[in-house]
Jmol script that loads the backbone (N, CA, C; Angstrom):
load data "model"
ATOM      1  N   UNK A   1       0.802  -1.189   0.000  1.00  0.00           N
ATOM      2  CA  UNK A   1       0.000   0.000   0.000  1.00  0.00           C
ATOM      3  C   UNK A   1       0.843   1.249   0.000  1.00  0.00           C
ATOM      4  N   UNK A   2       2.306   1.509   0.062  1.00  0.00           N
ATOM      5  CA  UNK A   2       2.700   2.490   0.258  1.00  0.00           C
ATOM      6  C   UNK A   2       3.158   2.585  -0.789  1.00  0.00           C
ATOM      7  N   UNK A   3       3.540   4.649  -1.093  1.00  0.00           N
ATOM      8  CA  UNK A   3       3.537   4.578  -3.238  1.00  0.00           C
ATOM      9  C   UNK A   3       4.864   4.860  -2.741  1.00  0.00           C
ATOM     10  N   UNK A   4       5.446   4.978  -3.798  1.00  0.00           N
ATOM     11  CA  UNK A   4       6.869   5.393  -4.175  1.00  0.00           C
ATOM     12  C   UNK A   4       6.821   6.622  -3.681  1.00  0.00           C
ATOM     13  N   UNK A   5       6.048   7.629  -3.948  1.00  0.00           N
ATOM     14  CA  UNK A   5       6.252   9.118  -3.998  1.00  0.00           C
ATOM     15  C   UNK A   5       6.410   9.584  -2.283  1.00  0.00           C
ATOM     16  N   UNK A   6       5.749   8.502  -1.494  1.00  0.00           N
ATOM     17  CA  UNK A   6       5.477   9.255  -0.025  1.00  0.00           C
ATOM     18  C   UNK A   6       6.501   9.333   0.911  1.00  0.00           C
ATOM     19  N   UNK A   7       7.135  10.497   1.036  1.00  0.00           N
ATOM     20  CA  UNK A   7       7.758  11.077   2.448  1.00  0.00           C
ATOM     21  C   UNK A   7       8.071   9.685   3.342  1.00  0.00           C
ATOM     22  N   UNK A   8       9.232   9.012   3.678  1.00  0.00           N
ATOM     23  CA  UNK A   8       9.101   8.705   5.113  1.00  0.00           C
ATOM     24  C   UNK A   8       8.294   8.655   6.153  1.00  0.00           C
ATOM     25  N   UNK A   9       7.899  10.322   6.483  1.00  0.00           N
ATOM     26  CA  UNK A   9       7.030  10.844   7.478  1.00  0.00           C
ATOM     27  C   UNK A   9       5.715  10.094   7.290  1.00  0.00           C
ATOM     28  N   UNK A  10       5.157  10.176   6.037  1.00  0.00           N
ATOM     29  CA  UNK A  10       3.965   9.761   5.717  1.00  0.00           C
ATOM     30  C   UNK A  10       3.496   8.332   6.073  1.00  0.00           C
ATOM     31  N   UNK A  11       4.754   7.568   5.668  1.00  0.00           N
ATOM     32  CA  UNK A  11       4.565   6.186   5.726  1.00  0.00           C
ATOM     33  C   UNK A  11       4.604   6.270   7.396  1.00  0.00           C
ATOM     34  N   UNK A  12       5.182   6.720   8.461  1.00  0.00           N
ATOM     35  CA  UNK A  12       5.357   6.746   9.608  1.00  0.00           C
ATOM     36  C   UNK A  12       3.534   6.725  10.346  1.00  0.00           C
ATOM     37  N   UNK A  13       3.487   7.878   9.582  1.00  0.00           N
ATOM     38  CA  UNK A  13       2.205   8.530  10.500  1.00  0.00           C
ATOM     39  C   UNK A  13       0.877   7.586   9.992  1.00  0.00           C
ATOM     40  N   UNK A  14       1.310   6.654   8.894  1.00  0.00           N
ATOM     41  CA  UNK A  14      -0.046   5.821   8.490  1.00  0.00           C
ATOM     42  C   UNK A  14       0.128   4.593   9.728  1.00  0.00           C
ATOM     43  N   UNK A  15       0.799   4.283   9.518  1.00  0.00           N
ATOM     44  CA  UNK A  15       1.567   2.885  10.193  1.00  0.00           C
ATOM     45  C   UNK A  15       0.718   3.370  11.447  1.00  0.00           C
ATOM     46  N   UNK A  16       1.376   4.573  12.065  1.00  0.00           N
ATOM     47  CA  UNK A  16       0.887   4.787  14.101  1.00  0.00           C
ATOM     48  C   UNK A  16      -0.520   5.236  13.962  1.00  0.00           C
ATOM     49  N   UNK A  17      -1.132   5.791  12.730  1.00  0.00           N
ATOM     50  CA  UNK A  17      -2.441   5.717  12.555  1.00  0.00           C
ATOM     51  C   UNK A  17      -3.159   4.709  13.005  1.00  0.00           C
ATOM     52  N   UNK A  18      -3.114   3.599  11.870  1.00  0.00           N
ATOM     53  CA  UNK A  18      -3.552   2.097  12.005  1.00  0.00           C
ATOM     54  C   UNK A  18      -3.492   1.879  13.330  1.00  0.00           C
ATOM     55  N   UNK A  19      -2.075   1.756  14.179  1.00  0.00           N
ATOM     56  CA  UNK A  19      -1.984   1.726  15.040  1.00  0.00           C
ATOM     57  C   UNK A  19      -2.300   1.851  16.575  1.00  0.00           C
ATOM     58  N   UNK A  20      -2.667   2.955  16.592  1.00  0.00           N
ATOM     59  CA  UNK A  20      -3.733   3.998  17.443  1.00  0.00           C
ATOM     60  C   UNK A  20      -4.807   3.424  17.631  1.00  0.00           C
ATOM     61  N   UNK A  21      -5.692   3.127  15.467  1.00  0.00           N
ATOM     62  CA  UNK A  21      -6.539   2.914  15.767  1.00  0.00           C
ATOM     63  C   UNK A  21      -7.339   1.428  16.747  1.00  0.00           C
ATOM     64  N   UNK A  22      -6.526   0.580  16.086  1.00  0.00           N
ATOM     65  CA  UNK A  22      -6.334  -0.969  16.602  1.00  0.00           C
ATOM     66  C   UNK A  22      -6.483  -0.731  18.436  1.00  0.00           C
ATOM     67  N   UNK A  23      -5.995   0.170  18.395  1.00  0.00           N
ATOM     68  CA  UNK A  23      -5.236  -0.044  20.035  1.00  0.00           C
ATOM     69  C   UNK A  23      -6.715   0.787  20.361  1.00  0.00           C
ATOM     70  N   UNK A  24      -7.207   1.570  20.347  1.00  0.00           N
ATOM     71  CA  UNK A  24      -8.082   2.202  20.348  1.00  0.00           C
ATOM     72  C   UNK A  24     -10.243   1.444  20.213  1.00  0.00           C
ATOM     73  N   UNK A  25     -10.051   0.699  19.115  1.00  0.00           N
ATOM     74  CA  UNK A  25     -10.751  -0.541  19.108  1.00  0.00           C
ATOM     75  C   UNK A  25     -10.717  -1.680  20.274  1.00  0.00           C
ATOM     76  N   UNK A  26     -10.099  -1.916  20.390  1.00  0.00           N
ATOM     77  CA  UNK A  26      -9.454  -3.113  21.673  1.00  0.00           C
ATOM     78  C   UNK A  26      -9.765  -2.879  22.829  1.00  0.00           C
ATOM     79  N   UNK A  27      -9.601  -1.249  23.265  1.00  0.00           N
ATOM     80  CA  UNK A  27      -9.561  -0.581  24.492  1.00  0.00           C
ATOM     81  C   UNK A  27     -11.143  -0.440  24.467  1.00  0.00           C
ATOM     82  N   UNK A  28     -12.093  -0.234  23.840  1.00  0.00           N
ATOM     83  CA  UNK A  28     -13.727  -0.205  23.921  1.00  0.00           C
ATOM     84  C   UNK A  28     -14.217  -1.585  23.591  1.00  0.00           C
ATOM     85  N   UNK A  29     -13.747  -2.799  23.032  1.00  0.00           N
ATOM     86  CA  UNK A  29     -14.267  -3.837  23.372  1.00  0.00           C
ATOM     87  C   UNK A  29     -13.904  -4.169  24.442  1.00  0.00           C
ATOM     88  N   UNK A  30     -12.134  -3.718  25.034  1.00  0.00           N
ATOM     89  CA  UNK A  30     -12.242  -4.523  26.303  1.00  0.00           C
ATOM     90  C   UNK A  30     -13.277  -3.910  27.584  1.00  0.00           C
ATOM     91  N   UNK A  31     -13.554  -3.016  27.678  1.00  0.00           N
ATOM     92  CA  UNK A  31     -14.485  -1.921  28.496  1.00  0.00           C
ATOM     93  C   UNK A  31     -15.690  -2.426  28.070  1.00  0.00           C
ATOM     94  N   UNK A  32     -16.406  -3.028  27.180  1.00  0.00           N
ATOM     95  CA  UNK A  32     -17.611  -3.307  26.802  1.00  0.00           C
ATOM     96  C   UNK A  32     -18.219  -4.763  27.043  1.00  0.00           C
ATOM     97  N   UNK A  33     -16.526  -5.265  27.329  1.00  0.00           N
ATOM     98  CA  UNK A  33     -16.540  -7.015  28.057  1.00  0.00           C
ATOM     99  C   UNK A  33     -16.695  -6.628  29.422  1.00  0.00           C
ATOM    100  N   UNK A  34     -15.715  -5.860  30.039  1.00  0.00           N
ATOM    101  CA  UNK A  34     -15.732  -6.369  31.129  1.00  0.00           C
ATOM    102  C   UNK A  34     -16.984  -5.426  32.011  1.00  0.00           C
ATOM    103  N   UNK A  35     -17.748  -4.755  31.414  1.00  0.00           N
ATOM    104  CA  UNK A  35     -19.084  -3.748  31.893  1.00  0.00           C
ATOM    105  C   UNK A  35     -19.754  -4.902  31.672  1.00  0.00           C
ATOM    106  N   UNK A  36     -20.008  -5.731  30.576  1.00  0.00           N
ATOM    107  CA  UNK A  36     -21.168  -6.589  30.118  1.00  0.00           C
ATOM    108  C   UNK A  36     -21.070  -7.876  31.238  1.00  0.00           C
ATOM    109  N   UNK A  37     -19.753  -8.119  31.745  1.00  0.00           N
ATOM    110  CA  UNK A  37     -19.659  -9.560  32.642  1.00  0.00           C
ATOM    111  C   UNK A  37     -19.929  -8.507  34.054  1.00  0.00           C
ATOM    112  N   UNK A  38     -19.400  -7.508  34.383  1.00  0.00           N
ATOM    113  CA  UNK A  38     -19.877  -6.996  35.688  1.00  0.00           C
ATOM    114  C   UNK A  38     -21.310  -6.843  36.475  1.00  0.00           C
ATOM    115  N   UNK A  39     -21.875  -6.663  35.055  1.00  0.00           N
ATOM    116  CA  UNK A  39     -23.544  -6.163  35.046  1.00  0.00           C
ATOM    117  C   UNK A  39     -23.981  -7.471  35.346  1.00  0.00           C
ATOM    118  N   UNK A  40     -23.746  -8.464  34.649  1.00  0.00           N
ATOM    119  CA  UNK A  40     -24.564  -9.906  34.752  1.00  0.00           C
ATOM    120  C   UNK A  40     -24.421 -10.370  35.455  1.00  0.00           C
ATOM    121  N   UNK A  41     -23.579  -9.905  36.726  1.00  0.00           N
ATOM    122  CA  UNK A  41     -23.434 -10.814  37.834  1.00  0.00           C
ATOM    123  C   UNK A  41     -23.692 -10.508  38.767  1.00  0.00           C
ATOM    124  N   UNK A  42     -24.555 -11.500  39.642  1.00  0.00           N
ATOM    125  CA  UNK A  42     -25.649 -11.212  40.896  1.00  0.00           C
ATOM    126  C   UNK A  42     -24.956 -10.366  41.765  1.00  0.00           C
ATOM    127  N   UNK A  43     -25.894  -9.796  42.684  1.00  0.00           N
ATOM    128  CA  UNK A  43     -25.100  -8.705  43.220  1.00  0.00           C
ATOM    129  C   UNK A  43     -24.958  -9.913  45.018  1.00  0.00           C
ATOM    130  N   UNK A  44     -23.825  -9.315  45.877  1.00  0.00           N
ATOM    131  CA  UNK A  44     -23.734 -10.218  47.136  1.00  0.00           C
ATOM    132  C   UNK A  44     -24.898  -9.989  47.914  1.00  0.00           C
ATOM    133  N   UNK A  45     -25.244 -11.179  48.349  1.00  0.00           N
ATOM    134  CA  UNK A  45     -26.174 -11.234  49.558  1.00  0.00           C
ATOM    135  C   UNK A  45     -26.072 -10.257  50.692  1.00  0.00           C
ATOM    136  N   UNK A  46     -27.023  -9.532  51.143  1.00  0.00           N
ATOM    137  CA  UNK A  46     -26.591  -8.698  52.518  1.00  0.00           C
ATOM    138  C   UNK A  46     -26.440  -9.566  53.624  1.00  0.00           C
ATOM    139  N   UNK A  47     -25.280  -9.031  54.171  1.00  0.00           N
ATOM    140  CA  UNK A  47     -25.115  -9.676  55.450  1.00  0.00           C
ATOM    141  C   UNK A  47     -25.232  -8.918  56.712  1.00  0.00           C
ATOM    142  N   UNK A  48     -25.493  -9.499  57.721  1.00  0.00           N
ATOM    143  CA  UNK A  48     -25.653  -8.299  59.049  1.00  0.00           C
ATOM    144  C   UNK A  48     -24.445  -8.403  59.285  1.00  0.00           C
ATOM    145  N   UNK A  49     -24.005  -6.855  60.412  1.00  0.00           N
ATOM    146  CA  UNK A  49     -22.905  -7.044  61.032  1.00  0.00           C
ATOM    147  C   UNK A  49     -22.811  -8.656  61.735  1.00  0.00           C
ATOM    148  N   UNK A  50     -21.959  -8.418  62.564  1.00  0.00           N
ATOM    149  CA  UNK A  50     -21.952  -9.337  63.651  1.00  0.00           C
ATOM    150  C   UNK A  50     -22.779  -8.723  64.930  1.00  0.00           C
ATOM    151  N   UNK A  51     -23.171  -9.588  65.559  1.00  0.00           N
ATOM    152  CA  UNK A  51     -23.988  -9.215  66.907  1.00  0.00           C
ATOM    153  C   UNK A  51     -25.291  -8.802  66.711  1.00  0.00           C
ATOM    154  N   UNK A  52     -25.673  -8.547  65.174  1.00  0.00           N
ATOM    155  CA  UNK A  52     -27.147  -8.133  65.292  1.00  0.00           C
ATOM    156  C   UNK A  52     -27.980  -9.039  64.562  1.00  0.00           C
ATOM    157  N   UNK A  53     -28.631  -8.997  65.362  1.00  0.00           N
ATOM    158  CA  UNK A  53     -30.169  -9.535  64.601  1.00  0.00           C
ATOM    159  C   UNK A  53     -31.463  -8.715  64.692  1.00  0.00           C
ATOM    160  N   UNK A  54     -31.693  -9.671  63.748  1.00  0.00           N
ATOM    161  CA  UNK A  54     -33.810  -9.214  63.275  1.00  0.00           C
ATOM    162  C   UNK A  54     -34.629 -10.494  63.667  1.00  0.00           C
ATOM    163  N   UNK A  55     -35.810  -9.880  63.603  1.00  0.00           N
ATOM    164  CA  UNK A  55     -36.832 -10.419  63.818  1.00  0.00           C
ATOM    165  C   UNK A  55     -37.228 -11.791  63.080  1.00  0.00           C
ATOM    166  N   UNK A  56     -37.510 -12.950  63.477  1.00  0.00           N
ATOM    167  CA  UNK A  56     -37.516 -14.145  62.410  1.00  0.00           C
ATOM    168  C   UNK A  56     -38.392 -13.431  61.516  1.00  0.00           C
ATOM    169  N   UNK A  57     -38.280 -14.193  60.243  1.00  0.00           N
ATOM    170  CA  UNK A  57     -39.076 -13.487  58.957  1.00  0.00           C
ATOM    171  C   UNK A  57     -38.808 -12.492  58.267  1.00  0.00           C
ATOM    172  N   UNK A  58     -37.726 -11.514  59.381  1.00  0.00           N
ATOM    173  CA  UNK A  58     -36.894 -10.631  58.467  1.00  0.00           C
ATOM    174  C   UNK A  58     -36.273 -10.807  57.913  1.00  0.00           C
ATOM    175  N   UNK A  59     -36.255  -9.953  56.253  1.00  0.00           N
ATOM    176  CA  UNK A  59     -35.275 -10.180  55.265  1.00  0.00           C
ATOM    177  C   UNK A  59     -34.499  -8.835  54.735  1.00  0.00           C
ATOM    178  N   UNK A  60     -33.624  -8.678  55.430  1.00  0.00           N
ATOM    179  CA  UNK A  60     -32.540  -7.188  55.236  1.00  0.00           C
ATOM    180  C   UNK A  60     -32.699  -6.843  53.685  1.00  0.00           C
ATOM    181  N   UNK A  61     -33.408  -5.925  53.283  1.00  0.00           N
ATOM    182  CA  UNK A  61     -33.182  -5.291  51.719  1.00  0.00           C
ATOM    183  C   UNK A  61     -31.866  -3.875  51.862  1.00  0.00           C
ATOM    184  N   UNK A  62     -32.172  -3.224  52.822  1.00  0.00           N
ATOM    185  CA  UNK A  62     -30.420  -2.224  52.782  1.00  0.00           C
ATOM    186  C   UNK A  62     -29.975  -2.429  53.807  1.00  0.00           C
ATOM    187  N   UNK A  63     -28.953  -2.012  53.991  1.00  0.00           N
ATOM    188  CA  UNK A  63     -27.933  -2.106  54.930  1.00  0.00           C
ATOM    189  C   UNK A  63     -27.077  -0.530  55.275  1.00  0.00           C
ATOM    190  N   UNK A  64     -27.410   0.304  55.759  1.00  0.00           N
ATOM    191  CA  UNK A  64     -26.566   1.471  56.481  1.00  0.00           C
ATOM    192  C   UNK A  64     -25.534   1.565  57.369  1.00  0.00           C
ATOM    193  N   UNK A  65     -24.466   2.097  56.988  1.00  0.00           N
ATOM    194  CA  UNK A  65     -23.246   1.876  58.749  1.00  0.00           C
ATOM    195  C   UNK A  65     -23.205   3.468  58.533  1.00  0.00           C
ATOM    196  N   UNK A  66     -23.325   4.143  59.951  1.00  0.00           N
ATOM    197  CA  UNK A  66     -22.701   5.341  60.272  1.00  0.00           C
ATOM    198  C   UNK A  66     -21.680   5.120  61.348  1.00  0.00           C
ATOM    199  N   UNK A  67     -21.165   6.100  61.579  1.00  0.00           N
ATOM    200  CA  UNK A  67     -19.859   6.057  62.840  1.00  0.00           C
ATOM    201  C   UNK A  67     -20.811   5.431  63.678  1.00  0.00           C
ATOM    202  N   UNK A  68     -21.605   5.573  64.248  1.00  0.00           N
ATOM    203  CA  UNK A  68     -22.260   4.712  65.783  1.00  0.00           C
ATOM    204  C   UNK A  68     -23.214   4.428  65.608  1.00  0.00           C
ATOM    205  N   UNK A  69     -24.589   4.230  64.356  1.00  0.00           N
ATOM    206  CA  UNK A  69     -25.285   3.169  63.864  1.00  0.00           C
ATOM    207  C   UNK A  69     -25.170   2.568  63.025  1.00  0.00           C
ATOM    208  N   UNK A  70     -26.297   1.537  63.041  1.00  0.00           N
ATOM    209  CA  UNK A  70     -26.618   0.379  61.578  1.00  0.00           C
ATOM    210  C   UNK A  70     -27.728   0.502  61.378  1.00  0.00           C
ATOM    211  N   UNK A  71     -28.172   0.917  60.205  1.00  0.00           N
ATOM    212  CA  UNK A  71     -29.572   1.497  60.033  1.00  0.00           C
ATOM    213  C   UNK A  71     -30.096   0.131  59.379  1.00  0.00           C
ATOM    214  N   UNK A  72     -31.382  -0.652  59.223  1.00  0.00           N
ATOM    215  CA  UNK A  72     -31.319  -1.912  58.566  1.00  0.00           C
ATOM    216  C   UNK A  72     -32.441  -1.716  58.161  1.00  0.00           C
ATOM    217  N   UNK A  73     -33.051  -1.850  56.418  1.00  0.00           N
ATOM    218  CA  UNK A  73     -34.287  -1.812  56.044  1.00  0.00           C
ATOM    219  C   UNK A  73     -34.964  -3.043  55.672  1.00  0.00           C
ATOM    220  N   UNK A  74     -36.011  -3.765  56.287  1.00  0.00           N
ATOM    221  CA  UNK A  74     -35.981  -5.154  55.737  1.00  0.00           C
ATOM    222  C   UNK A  74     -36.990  -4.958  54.805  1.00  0.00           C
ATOM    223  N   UNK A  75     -37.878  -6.269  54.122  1.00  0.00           N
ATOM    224  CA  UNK A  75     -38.630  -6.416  53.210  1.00  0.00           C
ATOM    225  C   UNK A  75     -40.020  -5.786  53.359  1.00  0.00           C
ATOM    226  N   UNK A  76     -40.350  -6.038  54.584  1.00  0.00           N
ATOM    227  CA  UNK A  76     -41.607  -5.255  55.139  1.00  0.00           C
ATOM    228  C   UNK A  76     -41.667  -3.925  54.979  1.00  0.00           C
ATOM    229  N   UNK A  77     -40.619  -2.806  55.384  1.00  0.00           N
ATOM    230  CA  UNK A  77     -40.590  -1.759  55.212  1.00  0.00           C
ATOM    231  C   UNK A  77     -40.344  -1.486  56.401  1.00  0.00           C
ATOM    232  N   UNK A  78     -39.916  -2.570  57.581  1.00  0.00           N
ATOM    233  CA  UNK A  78     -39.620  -1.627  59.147  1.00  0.00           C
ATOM    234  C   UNK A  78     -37.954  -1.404  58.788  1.00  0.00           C
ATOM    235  N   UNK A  79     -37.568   0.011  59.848  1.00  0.00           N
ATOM    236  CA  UNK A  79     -36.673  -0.031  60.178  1.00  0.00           C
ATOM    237  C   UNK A  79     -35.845  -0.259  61.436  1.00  0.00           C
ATOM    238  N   UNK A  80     -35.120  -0.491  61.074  1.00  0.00           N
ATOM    239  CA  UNK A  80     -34.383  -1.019  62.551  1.00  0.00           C
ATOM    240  C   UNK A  80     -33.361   0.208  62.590  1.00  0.00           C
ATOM    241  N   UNK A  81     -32.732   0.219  63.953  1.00  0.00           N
ATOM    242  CA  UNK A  81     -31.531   1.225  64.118  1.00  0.00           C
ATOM    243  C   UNK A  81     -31.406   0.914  65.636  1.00  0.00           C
ATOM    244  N   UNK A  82     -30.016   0.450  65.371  1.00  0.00           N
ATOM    245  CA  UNK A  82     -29.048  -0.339  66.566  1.00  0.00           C
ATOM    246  C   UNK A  82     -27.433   0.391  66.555  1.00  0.00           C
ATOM    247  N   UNK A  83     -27.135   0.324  67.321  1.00  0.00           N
ATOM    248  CA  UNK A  83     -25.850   1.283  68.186  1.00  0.00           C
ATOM    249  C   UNK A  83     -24.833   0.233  67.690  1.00  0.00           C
ATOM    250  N   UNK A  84     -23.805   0.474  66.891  1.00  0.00           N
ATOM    251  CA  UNK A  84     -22.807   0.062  66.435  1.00  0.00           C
ATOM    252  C   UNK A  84     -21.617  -0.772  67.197  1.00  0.00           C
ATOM    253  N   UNK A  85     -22.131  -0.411  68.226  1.00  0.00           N
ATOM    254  CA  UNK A  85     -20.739  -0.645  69.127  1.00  0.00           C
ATOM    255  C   UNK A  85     -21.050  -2.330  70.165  1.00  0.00           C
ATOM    256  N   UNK A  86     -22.457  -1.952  70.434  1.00  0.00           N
ATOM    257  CA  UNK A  86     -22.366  -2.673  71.511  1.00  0.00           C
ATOM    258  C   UNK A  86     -23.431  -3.877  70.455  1.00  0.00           C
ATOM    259  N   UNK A  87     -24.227  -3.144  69.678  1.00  0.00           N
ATOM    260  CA  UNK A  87     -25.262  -4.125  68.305  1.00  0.00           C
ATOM    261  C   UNK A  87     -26.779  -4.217  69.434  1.00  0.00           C
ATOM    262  N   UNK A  88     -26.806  -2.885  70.269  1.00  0.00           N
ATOM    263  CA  UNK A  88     -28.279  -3.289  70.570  1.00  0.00           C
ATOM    264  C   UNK A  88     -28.870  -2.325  69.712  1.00  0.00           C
ATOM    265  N   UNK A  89     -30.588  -2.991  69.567  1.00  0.00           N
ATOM    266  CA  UNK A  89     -31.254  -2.408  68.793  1.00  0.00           C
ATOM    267  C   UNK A  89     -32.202  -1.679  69.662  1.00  0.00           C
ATOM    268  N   UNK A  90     -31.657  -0.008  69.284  1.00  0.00           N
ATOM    269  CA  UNK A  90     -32.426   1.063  69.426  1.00  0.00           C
ATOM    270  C   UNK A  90     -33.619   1.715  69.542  1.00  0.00           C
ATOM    271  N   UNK A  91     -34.124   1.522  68.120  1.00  0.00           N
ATOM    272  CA  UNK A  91     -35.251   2.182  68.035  1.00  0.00           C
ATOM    273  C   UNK A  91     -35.573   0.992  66.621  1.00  0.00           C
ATOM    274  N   UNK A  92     -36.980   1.078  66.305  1.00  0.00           N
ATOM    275  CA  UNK A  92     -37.517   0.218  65.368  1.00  0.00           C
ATOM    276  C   UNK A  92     -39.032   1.329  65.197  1.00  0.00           C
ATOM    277  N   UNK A  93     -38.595   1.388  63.584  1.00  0.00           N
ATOM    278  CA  UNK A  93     -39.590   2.475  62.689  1.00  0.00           C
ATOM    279  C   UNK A  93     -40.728   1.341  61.617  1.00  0.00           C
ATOM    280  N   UNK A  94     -41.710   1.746  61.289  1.00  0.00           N
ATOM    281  CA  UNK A  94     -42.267   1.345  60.238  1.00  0.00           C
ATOM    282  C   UNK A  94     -42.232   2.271  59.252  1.00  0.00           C
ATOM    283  N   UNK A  95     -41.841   1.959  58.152  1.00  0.00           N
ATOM    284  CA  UNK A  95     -41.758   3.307  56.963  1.00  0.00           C
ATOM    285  C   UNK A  95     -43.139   3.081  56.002  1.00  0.00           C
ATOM    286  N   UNK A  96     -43.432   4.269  55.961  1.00  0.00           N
ATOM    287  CA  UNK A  96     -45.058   4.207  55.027  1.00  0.00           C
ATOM    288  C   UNK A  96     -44.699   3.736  53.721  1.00  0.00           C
TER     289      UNK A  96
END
end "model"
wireframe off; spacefill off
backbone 0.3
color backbone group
């Protein structure tokens, strides 16, 4: 592909063209693999700290840590909120 007539330079800058581009291609399939395997994969089970529990039948949907609580939202919609330190439970909300 390269003519007789072209500069050195020319032939240079096609070559790191191609080049670039390849490298450039590669770099958005690999980003488009590894987004596509990240996404498809289940997210981890919540776990409680240690020391706390819920109510049988509760099933933790979030999980909150502040410096000195654990805020815990289960399936029902109650909340829990227990003292970090020692894991007693505080106060217990129903959310509308």
């Amino acid at each position: 592909m390269s003519h007789p007539e072209d500069a050195p330079q020319l032939t240079f800058l096609r070559r790191l063209v191609t080049v670039l581009t390849a490298t450039m291609i590669l770099g958005v399939l690999l980003i488009v693999t590894l987004l596509v395997i990240r996404l498809n994969t289940a997210p981890a089970p919540l776990t409680l700290p240690e020391g706390l529990t819920l109510p049988d039948g509760s099933v933790p949907q979030a999980i909150t840590l502040t410096q000195t609580r654990v805020l815990i939202i289960d399936s029902a919609g109650t909340l829990y909120i227990h003292d970090r330190a020692s894991g007693e439970r505080l106060q217990t909300l129903e959310l509308p």
